[in-house]
N, C-alpha and C positions, 0 to 999 in steps of 0.2 A: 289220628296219630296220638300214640301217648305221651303225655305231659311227661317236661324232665323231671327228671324224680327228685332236683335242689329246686324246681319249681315251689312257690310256694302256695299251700292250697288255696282252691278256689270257694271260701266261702265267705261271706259278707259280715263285715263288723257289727261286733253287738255292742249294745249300749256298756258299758266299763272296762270293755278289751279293743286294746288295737287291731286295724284291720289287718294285720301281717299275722295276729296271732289264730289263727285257724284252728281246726278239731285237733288234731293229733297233736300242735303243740300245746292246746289247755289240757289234752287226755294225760300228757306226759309229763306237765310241770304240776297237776293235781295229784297223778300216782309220785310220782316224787316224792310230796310235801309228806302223804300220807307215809309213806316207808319211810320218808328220816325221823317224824315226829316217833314213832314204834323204835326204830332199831337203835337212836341215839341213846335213847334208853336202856335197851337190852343187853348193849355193850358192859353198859357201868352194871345191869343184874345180875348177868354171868360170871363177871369175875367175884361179885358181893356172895353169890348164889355156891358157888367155889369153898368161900370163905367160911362162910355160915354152916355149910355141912361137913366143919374141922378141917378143911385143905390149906394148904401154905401158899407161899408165895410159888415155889416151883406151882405147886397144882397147879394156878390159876395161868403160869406159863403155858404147861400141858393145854390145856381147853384153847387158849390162844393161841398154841401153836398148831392143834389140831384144826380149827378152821381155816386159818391161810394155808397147811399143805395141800387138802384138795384143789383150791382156786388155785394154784401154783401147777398142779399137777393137768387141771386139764382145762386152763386158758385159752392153749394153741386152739383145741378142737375145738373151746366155744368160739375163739376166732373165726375160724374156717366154717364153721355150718352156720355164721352168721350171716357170710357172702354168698350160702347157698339155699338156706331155709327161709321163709318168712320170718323177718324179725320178730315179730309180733306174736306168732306163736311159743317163738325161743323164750321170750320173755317170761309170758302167761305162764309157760311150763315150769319154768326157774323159780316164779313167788309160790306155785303152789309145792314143790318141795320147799322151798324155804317156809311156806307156812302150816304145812305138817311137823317139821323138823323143831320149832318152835313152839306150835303147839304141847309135844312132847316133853319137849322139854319144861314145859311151864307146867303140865300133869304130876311129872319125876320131881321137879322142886318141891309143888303146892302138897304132895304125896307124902313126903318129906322122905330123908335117911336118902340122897342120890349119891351113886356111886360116881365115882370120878370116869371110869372107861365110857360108863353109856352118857356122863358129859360131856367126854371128849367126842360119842361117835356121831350122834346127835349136832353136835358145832360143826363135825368134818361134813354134814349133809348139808348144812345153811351155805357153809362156804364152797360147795362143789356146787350148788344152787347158782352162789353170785359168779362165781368163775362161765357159768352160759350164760348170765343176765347181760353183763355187763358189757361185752363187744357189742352184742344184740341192740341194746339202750344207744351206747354211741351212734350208730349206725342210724338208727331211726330217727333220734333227734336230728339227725344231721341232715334228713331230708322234708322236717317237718316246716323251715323256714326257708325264705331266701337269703342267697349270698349279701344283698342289699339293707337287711335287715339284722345280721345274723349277730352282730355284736351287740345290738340293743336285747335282743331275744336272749341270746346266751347270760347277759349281766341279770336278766329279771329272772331266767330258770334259777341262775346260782345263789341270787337273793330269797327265794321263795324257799328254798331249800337248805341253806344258810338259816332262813328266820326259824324254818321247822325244826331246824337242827337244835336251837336256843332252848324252843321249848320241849323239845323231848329231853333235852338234858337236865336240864332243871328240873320238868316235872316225874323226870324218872328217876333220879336221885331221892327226890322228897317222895314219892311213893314205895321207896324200898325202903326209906326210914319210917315210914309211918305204915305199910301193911306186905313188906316185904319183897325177893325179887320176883318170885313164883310168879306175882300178877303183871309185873312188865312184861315178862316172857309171853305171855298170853296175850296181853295187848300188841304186842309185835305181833303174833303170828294172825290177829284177825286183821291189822294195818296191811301185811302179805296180800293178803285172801281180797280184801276190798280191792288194792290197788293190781290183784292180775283181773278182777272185774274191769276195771276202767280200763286197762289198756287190752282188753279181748274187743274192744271198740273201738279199734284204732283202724282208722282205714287206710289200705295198703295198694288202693286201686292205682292212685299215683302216682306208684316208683312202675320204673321201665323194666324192660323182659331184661336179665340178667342173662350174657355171653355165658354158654356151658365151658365149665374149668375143664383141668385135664386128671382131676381128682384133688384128694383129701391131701396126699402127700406133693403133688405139683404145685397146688393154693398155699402150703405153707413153705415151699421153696420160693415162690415167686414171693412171699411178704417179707421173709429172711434179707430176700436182696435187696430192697428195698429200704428191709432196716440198716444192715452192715455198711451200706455205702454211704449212708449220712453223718458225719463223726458228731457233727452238735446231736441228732437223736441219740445213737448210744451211746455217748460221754456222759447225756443226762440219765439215760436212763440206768447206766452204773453208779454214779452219784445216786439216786435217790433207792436203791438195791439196798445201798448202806443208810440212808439218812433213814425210811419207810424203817429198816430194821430196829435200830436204836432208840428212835421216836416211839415206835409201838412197843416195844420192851418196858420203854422208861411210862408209858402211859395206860398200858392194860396190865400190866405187873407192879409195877414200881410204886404206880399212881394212887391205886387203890389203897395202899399198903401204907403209903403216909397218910395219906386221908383218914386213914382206920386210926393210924397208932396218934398223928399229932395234930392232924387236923378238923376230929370231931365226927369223922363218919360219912357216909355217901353225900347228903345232903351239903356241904361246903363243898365238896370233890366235883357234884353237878353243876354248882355256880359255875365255879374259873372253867368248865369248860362250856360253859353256856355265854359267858365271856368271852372262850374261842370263838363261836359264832359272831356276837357281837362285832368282832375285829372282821369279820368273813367278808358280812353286810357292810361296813365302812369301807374294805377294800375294794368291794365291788362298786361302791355307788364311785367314788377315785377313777377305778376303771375305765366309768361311764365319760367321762369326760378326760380324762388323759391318756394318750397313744402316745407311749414314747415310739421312739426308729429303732432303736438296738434293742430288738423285742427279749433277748435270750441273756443281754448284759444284765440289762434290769434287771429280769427274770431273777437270775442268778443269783446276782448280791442279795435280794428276798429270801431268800433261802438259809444264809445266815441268823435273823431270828429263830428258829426252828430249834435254836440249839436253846434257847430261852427256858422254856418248860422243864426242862432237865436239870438245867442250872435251879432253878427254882424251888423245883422238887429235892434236890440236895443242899440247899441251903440250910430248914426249911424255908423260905419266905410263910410267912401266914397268909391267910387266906386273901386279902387284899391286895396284894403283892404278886399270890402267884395269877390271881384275878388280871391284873396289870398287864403282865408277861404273856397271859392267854390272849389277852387283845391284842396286843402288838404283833406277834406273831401270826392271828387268824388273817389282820389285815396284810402281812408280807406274806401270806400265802395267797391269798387272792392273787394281789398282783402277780406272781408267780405263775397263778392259775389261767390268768387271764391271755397273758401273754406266751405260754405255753400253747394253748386253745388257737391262738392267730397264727402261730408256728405251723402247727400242723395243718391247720387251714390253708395255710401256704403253700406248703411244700408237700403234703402227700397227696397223691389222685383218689380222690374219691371213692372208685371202684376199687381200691385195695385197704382202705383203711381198716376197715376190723381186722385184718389181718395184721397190719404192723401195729395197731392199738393192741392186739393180744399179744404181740408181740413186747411192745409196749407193759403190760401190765407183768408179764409175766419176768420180765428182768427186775422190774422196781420192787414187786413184791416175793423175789426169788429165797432173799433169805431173811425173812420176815419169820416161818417159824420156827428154823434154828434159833433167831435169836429171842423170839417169846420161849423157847422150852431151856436154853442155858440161863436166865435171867436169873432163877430163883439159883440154882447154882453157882454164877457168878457173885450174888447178894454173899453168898453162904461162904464165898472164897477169899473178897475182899470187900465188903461191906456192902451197905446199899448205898453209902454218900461216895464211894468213889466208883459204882458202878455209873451211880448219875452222871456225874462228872464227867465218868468217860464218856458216855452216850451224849454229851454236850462236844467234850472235844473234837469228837468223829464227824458230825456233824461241820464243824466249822473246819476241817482238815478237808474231807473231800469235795466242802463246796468251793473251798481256794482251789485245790487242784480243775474240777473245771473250767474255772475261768482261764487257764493256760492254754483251753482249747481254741486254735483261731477261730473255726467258723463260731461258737457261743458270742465270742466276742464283737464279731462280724457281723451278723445275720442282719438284717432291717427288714422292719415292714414295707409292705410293697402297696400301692392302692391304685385301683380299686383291689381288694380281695379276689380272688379268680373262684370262691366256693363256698358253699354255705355252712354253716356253723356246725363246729364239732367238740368235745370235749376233752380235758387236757387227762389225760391217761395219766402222764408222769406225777402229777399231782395228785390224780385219784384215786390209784394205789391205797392213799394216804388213809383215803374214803376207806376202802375196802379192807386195813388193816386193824385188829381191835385195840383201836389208840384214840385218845380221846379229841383235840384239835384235829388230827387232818381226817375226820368224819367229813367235811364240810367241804371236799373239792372235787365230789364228782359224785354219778348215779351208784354207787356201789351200794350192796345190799337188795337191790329190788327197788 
């Protein structure tokens, strides 16, 4: 008989890993490390990279908004052939366009004179990349531990990934001040390439024979229902539609843009958001030891620093300051993240998750590239101190209107957990949008 697939594997503790921590999940929190240390990077290169060959702030909109429309556009389907394909392959396939697509791009930078369309078409290929990675990643991790385990396992993936996050931020800032962004671009795509090596080694013996669906278009009816009849899922996941938009605006447009004009350049702009991390790793170790009951109240009110960085970046605060604000908010997204992550370990069956996690990504990050491509247009309409501003207000207006939701209000942890550990989608959007703080709350990118 085959093992259940929340089973967790059967292999013997080594010396410095615990024995819950098995092959697929060391395969999975190494390829991790490796893609966030590359891509937290690549984020701040491309928009510098933007900058540097005469583009403005719209440009740098355009390229942002060009890689969230493909993952926007075809989520659903990485949902669904996530529930039908080998994870493992979906994945491997995903780093190696995203580590072609980066490659390239890091040739056209180092090359010099890059046009703006082939840097936008080149980001729409990384991001049509993480739009099949990312259901795929959930999915697998979620059967790499057990339910008994799953909250200790889940706090150390988001730490290890968190701490990788730190240092590709910082050390990719100071590398495009000191030899440009050409070479982070290139470092991302060989971090790609290693990390679909590690996980084409992922063993998938495991998971159990999957019930044949009734198609492409049945699989994504049956996770719609799923989604629509839970008011706390989509209440959150329209909340952060708007919070992921604004966020990523005011941090892959906006962000750069003061850094350049009054904060001294990439290198300062890479701290405070190396300092997001910092806050990531503090909320998570929190995490570790406190379980609130009203997992979606908490949640929620966490949500309100978010609007932080915005405020920040419209003041200006100097560097120590918006450093500050980067922490306190990495650590209220964790919590957010954390408790988000038990939610849906709760409440959705297992057998349908990538479906309502595509689901899931695909409402939080829906208008994510409208608003990176109006950004530089709104800058040009009413400034950039009251574009901040507003992307601070929005923030704190629709995460009040959540809390009006009963069930948000209502929901408690239930224990024992009934399933093993999954990752909080609504948060990592956050991941998957080019914005600097919410890099750090989930496997997006590869």
């Amino acid at each position: 008989m085959s093992p259940s697939p929340t089973a967790p594997p059967r292999t013997s503790a080594r010396r410095g890993r615990p024995a819950w921590a098995g092959r697929n999940y060391t395969l999975l929190t190494s390829a991790a490390v490796v893609t966030n240390l590359g891509s937290h990077g690549a984020l701040i290169a491309a928009a510098f990279a933007v900058l540097e060959s005469g583009g403005s702030g719209g440009d740098v909109g355009l390229v942002a908004a060009a890689r969230t429309l493909p993952l926007v556009a075809f989520l659903l389907i990485g949902g669904a052939l996530a529930d039908r394909l080998p994870r493992h392959r979906v994945m491997v396939a995903a780093n190696a366009l995203n580590c072609l697509s980066q490659a390239a791009f890091a040739v056209l930078v180092l090359a010099g004179d890059p046009q703006l369309w082939q840097m936008m078409l080149l980001t729409a290929l990384c991001g049509t990349g993480t739009a099949f990675f990312n259901p795929a990643a959930e999915g697998m991790l979620l059967s790499s531990v057990s339910g008994e385990h799953s909250n200790r396992a889940f706090a150390l993936f988001r730490m290890a990934m968190n701490g990788a996050g730190i240092g590709g931020a910082a050390l990719g800032g100071a590398m495009i001040a000191a030899i440009g962004p050409g070479w982070v671009l290139a470092v991302d795509a060989a971090a790609f390439a290693l990390a679909g090596v590690l996980r084409a080694f992922l063993d998938v013996g495991h998971a159990g024979d999957r019930a044949p669906g009734g198609g492409l278009l049945a699989d994504l009816r049956e996770g719609w229902v799923e989604f629509r009849t839970r008011p706390w899922l989509w209440s959150i996941v329209l909340q952060f539609s708007v919070v992921v938009a604004v966020v990523g605006a005011a941090e892959s447009v906006y962000g750069p843009l003061v850094a350049r004009d009054q904060l001294g350049g990439p290198a300062p702009w890479g701290l405070a958001l190396a300092f997001f991390g910092i806050g990531t790793i503090a909320g998570a170790v929190l995490m570790m030891i406190w379980k609130p009951r009203r997992l979606l109240l908490v949640g929620t009110l966490c949500v309100f620093p978010l609007a932080l960085p915005s405020a920040g970046l419209a003041v200006p605060l100097p560097v120590w300051g918006l450093c500050a604000v980067m922490l306190v908010s990495g650590a209220a997204i964790e919590v957010f993240g954390v408790n988000w992550m038990t939610t849906m370990h709760q409440e959705i069956p297992e057998e349908k998750f990538s479906r309502v996690s595509a689901y899931d990504w695909f409402g939080s990050v829906s208008m994510l590239p409208l608003a990176t491509a109006v950004a530089g247009p709104v800058e040009s309409a009413f400034g950039r101190t009251s574009a901040l501003w507003g992307c601070a207000t929005l923030v704190v207006l629709v995460t009040a209107a959540v809390l009006a939701v009963p069930d948000v209000r209502r929901l408690t942890r239930r224990t024992p957990p009934p399933k093993a550990v999954s990752l909080p989608a609504a948060a990592a959007p956050l991941a998957a949008a080019p914005a600097g703080p919410a890099v750090a709350s989930g496997p997006a990118d590869g």
